[in-house]
N, CA, C and O of each residue as an XYZ file, in Angstrom:
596
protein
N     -25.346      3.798    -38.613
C     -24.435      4.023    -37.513
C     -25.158      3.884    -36.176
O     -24.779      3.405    -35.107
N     -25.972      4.279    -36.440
C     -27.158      4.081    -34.708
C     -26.883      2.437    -34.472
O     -26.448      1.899    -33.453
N     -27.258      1.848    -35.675
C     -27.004      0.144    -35.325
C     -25.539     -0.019    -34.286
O     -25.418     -0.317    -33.097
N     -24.900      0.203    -34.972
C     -23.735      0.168    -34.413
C     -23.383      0.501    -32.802
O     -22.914     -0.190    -31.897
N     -23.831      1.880    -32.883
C     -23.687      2.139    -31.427
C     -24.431      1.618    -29.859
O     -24.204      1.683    -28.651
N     -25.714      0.936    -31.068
C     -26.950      0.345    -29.839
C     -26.108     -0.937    -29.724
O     -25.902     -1.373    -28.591
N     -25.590     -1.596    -30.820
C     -24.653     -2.890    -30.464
C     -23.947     -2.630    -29.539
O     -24.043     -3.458    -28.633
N     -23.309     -1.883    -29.371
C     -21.884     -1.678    -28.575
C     -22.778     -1.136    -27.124
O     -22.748     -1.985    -26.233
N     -23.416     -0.088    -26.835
C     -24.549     -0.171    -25.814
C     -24.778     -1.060    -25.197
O     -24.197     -1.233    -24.125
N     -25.916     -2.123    -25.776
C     -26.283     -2.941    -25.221
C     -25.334     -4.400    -24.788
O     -25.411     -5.312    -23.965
N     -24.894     -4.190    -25.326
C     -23.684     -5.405    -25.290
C     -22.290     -5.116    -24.241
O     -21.577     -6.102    -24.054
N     -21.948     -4.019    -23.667
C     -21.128     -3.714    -22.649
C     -21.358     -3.578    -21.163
O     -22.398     -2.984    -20.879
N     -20.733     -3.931    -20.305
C     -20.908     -3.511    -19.167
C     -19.854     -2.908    -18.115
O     -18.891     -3.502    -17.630
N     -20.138     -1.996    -17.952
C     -20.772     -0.889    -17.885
C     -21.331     -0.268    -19.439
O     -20.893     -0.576    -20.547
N     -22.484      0.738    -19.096
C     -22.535      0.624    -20.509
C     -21.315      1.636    -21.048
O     -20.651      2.370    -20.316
N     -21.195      1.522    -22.300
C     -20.521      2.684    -22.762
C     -21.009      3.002    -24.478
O     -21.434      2.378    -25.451
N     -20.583      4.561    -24.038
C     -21.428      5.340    -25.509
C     -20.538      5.654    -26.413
O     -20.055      6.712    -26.008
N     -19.924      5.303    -27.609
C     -19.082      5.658    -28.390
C     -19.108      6.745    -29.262
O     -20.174      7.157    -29.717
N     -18.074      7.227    -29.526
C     -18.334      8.297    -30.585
C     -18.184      8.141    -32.023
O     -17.197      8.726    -32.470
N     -18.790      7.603    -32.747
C     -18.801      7.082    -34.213
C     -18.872      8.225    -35.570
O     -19.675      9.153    -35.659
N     -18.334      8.045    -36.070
C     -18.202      9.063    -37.304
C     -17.490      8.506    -39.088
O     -16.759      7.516    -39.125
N     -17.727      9.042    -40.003
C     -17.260      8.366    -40.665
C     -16.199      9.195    -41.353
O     -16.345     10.408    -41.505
N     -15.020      8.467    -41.811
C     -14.011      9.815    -42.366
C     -13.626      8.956    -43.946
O     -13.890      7.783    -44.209
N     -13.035      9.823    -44.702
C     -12.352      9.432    -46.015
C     -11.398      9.461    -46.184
O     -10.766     10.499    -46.380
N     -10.692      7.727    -46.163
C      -9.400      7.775    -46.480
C      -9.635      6.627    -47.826
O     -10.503      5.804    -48.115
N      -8.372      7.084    -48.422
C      -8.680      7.055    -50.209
C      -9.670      6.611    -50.685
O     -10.031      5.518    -51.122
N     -10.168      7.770    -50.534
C     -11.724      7.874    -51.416
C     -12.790      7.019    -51.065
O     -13.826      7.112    -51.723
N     -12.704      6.052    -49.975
C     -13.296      5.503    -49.181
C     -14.291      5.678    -48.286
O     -13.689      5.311    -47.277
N     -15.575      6.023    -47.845
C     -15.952      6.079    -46.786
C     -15.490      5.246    -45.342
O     -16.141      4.205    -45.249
N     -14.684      5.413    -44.380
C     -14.950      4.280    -43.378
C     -15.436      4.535    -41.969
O     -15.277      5.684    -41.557
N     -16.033      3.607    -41.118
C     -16.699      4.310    -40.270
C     -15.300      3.938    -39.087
O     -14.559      2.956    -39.056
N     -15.348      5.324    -38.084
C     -14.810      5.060    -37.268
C     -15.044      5.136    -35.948
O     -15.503      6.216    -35.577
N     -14.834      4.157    -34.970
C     -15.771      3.969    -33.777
C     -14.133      4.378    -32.890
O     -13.077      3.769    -33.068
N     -14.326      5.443    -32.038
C     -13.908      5.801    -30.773
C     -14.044      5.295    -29.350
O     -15.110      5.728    -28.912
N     -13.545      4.712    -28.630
C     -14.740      4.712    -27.203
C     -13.169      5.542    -25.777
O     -12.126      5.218    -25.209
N     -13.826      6.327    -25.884
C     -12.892      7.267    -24.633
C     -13.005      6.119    -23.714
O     -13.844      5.221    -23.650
N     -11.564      6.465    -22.763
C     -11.493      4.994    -21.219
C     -12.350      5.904    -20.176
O     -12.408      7.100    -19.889
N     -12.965      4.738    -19.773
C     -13.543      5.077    -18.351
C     -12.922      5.129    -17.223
O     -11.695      5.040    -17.172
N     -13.955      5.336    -15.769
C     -13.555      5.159    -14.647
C     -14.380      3.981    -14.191
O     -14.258      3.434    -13.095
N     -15.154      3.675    -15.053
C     -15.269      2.199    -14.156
C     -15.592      1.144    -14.556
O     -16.687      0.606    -14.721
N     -14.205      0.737    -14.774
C     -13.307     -0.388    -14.799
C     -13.788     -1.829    -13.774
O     -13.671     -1.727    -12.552
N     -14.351     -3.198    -14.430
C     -13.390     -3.339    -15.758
C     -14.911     -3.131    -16.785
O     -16.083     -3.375    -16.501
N     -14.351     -2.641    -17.919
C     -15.435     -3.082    -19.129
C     -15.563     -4.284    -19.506
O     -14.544     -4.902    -19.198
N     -16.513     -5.101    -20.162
C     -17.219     -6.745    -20.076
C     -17.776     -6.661    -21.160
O     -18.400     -5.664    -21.523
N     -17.545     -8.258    -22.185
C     -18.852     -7.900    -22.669
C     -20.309     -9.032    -22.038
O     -20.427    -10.243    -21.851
N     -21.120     -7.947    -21.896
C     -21.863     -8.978    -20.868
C     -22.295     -9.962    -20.847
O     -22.476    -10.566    -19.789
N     -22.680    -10.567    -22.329
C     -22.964    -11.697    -22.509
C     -22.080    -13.215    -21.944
O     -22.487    -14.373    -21.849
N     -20.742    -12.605    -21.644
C     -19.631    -13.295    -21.032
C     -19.659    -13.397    -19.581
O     -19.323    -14.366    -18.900
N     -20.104    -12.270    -19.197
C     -19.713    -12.036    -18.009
C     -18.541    -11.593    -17.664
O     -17.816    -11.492    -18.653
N     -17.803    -11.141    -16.238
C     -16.998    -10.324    -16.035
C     -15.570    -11.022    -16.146
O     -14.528    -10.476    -16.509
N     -15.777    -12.572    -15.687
C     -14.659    -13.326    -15.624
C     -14.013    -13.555    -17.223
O     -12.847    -13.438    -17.601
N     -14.842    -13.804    -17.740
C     -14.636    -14.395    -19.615
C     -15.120    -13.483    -20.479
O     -15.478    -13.933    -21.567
N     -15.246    -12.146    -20.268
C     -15.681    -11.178    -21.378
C     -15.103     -9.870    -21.244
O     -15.467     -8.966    -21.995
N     -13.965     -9.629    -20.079
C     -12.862     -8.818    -19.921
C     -11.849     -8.768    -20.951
O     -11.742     -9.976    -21.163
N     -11.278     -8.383    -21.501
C     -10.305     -7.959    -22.592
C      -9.306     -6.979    -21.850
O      -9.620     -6.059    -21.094
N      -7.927     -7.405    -22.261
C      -6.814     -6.039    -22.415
C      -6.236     -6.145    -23.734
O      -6.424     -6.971    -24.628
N      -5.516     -5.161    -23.663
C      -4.610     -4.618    -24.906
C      -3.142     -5.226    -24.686
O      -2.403     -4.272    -24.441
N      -2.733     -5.906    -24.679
C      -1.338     -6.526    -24.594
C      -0.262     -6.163    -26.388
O      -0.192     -6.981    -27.306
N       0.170     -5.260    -26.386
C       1.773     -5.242    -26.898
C       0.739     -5.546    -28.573
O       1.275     -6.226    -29.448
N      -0.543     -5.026    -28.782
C      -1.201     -5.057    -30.312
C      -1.636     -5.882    -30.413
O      -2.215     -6.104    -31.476
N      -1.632     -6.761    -29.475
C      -3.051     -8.030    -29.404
C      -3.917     -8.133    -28.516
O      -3.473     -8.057    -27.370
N      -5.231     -8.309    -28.649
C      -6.364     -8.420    -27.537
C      -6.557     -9.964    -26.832
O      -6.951    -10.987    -27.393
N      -6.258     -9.833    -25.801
C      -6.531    -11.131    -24.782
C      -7.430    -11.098    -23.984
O      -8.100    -10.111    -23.681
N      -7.503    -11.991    -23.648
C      -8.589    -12.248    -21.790
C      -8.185    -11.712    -20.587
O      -7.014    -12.052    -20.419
N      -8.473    -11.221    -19.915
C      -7.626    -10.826    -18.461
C      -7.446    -11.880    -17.974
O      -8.036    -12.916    -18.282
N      -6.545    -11.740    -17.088
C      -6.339    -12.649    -15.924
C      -7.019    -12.141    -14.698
O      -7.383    -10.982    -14.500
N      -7.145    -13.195    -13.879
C      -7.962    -12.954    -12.733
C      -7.408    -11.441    -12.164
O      -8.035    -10.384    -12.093
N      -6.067    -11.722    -11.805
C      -5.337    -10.606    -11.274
C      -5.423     -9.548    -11.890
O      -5.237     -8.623    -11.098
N      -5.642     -9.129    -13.085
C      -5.914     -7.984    -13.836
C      -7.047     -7.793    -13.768
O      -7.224     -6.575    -13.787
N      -8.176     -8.446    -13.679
C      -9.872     -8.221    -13.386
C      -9.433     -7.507    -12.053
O      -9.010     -6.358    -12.176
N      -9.478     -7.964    -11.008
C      -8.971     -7.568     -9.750
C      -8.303     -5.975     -9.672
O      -8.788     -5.075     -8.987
N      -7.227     -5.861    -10.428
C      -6.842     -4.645    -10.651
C      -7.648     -3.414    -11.207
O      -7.843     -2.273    -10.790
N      -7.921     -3.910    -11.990
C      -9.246     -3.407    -12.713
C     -10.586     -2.800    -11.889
O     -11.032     -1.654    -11.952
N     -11.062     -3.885    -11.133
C     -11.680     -3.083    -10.525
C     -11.673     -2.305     -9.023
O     -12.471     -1.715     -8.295
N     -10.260     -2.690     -9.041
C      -9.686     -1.204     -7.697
C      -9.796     -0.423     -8.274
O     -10.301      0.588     -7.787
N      -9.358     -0.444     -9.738
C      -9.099      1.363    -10.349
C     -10.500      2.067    -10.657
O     -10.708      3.241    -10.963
N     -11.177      1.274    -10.530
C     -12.713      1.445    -10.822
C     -13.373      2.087     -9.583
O     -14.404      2.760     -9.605
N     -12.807      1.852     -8.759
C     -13.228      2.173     -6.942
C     -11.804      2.897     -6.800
O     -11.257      2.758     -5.706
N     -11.352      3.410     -7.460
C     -10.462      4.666     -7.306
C      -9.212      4.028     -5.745
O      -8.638      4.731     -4.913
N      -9.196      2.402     -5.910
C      -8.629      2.738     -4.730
C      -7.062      1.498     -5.096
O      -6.440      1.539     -6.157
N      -6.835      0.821     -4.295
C      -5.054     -0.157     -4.687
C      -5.216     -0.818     -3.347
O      -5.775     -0.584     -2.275
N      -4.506     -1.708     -3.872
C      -4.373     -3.686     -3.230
C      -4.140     -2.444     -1.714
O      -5.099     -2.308     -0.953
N      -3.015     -1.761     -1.484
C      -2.440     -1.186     -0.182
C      -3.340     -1.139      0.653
O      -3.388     -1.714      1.740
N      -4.676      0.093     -0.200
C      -6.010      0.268      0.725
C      -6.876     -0.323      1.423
O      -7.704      0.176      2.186
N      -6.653     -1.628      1.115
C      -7.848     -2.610      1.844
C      -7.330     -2.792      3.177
O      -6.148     -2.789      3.523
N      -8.506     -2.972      3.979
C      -8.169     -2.812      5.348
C      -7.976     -5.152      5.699
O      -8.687     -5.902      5.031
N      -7.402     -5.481      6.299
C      -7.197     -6.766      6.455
C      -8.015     -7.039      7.391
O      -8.163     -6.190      8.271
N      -8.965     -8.620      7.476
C      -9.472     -8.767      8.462
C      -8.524     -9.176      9.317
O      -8.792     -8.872     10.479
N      -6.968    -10.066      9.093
C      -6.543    -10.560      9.960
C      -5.617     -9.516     10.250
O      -5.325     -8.518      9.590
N      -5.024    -10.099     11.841
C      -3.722     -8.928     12.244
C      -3.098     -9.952     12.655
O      -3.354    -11.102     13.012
N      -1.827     -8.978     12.469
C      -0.466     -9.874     12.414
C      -0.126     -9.925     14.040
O      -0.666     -9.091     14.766
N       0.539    -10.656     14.455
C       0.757    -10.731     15.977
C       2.048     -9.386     15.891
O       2.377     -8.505     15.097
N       2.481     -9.901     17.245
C       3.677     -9.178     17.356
C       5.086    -10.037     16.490
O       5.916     -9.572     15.709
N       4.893    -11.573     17.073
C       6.095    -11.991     16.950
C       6.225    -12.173     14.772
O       7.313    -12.362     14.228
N       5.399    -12.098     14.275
C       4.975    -11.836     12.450
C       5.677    -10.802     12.367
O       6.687    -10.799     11.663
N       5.159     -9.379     13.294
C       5.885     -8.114     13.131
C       7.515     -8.229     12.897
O       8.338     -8.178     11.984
N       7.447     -8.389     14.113
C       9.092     -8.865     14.749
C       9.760     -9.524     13.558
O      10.553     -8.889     12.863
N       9.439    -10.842     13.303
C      10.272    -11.661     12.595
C      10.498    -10.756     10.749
O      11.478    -10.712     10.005
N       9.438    -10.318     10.645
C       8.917     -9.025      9.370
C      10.261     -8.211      9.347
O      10.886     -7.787      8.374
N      10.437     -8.147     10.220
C      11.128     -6.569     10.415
C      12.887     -6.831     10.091
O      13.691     -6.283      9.336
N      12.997     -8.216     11.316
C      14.480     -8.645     11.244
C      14.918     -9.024      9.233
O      15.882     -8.713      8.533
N      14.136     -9.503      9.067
C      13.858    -10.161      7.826
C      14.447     -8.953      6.547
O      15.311     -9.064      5.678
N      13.613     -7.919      6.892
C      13.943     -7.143      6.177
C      15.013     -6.252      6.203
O      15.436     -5.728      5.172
N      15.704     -5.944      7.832
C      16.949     -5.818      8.018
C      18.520     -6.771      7.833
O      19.699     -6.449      7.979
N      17.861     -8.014      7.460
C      18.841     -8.722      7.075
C      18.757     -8.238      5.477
O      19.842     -7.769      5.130
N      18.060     -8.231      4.735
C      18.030     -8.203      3.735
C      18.671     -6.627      3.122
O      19.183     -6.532      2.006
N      18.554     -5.698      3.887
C      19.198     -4.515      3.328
C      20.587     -4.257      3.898
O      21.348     -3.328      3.625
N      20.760     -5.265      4.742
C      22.442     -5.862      5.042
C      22.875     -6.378      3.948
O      23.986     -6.032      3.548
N      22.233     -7.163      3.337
C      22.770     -7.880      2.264
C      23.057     -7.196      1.309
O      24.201     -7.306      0.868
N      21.896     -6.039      0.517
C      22.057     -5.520      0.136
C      23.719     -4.369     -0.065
O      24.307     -3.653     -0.875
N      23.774     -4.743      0.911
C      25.056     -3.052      1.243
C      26.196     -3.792      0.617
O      26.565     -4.953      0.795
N      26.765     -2.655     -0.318
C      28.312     -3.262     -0.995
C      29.616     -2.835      0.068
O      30.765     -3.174     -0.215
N      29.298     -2.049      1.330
C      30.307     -1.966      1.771
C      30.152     -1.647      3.536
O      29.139     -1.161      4.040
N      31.119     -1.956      4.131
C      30.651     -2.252      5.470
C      30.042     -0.725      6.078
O      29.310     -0.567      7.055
N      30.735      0.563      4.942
C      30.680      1.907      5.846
C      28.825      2.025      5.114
O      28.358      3.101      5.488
N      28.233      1.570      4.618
C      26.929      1.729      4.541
C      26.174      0.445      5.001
O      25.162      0.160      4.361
N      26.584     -0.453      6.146
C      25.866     -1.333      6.600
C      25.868     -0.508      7.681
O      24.844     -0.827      8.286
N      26.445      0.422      8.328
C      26.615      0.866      9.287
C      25.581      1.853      9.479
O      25.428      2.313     10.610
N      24.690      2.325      8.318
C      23.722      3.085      8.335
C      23.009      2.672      8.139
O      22.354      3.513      7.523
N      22.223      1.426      8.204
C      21.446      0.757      8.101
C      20.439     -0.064      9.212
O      20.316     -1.289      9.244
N      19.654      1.039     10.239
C      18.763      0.754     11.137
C      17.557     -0.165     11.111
O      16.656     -0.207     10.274
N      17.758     -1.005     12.380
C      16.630     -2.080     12.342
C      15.297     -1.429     12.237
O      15.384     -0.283     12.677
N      14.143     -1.703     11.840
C      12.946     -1.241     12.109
C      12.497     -2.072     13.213
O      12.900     -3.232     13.296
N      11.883     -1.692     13.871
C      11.234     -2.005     14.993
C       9.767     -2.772     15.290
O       9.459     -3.793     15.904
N       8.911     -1.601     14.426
C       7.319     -2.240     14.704
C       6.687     -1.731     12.897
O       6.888     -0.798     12.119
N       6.159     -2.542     12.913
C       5.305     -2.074     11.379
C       4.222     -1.557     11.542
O       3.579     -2.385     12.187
N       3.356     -0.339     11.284
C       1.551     -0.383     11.736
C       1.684      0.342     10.269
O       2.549      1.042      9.744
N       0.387     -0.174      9.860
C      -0.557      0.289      8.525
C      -1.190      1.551      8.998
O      -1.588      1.345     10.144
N      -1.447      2.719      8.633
C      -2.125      3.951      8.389
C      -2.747      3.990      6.920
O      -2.109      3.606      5.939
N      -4.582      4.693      6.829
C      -4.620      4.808      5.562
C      -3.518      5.962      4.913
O      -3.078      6.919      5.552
N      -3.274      5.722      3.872
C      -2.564      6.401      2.763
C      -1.187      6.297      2.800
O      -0.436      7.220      2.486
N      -0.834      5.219      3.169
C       0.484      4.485      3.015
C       1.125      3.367      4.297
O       0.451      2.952      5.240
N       2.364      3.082      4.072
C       3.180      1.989      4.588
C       3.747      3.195      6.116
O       3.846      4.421      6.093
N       3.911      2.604      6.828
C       4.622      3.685      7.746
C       5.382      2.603      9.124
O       4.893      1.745      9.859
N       6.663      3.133      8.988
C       7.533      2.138     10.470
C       7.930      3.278     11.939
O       8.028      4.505     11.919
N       8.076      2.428     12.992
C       8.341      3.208     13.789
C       9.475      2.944     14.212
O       9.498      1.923     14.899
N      10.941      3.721     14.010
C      11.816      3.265     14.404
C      12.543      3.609     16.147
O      13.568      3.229     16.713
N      11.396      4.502     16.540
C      11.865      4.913     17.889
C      10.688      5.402     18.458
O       9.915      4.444     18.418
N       9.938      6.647     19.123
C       8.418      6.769     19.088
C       8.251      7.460     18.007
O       7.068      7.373     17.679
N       8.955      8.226     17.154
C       7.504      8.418     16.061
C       7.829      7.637     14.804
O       8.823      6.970     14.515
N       6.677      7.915     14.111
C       6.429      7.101     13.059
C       6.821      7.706     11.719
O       6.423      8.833     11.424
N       7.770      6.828     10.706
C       8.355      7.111      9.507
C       7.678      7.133      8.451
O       7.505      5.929      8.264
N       7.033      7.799      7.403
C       6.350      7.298      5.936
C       7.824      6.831      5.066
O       8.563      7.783      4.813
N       8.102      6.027      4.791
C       9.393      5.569      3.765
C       8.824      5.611      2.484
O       9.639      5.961      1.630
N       7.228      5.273      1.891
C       6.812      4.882      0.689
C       5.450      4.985      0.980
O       4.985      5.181      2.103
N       4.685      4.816     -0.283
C       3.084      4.545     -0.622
C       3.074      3.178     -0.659
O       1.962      2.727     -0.387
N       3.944      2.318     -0.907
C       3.795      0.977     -1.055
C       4.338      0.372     -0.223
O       5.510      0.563      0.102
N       3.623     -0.425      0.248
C       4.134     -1.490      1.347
C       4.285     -2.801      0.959
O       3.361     -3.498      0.538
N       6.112     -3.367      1.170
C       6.372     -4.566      0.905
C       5.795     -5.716      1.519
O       6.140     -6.843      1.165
């Protein structure tokens, strides 16, 4: 069993230490290898590298990640989400602006009836704050969500 576990050791990255044991089912010895999930994500096997030796669990079959799931992977690993990253670029005003109408047309559309289009306020200016999405529809500023469309 040591074999086993130095395989799985040396061969992961990050490393990880499994918990191996052997149990009896019909009358069988079999060995059974555990590995608790981590926090830091993604696991590899290294000989692959991170791009081609990533694995998920898809629906009882093991695949390759996709880029976008590597990616995901290792936000959750850095404890943090796509939201958190700070952008190098900034949006002008008139991006804002056009952002905003955009999305007030769209929850116009949304409305099945004219007496709830009627409650349905333009947003004004968009600004990012860490720990969520936030609009200003007059001077102060709204949290609507954690996620920003």
């Amino acid at each position: 069993m040591d074999a086993i576990t130095n395989a799985i050791f040396d061969s992961c990255e990050p490393r990880i230490t499994p918990n191996i044991g052997v149990q009896e089912i019909d009358g069988k010895g079999i060995i059974v290898v555990e590995v608790i999930p981590g926090m830091q994500r993604p696991y590899f096997i290294k000989s692959q590298g991170i791009m081609n030796g990533t694995y998920v669990r898809v629906a009882g079959t093991t695949r390759h990640a996709e880029q976008y799931r590597i990616q995901e992977l290792i936000m959750e690993g850095t404890n943090r989400s796509f939201d958190q990253i700070e952008r190098d670029e900034i949006l002008s005003e008139e991006e804002i602006t056009a952002f905003c109408e955009k999305l007030y047309h769209h929850a116009l559309d949304l409305c099945r009836s004219n007496d709830i289009k009627t409650q349905i306020r333009k947003i004004t200016k968009i600004s990012y704050f860490p720990g969520g999405c936030w609009w200003k529809e007059t001077e102060s500023f709204t949290r609507p969500m954690d996620i920003c469309f």
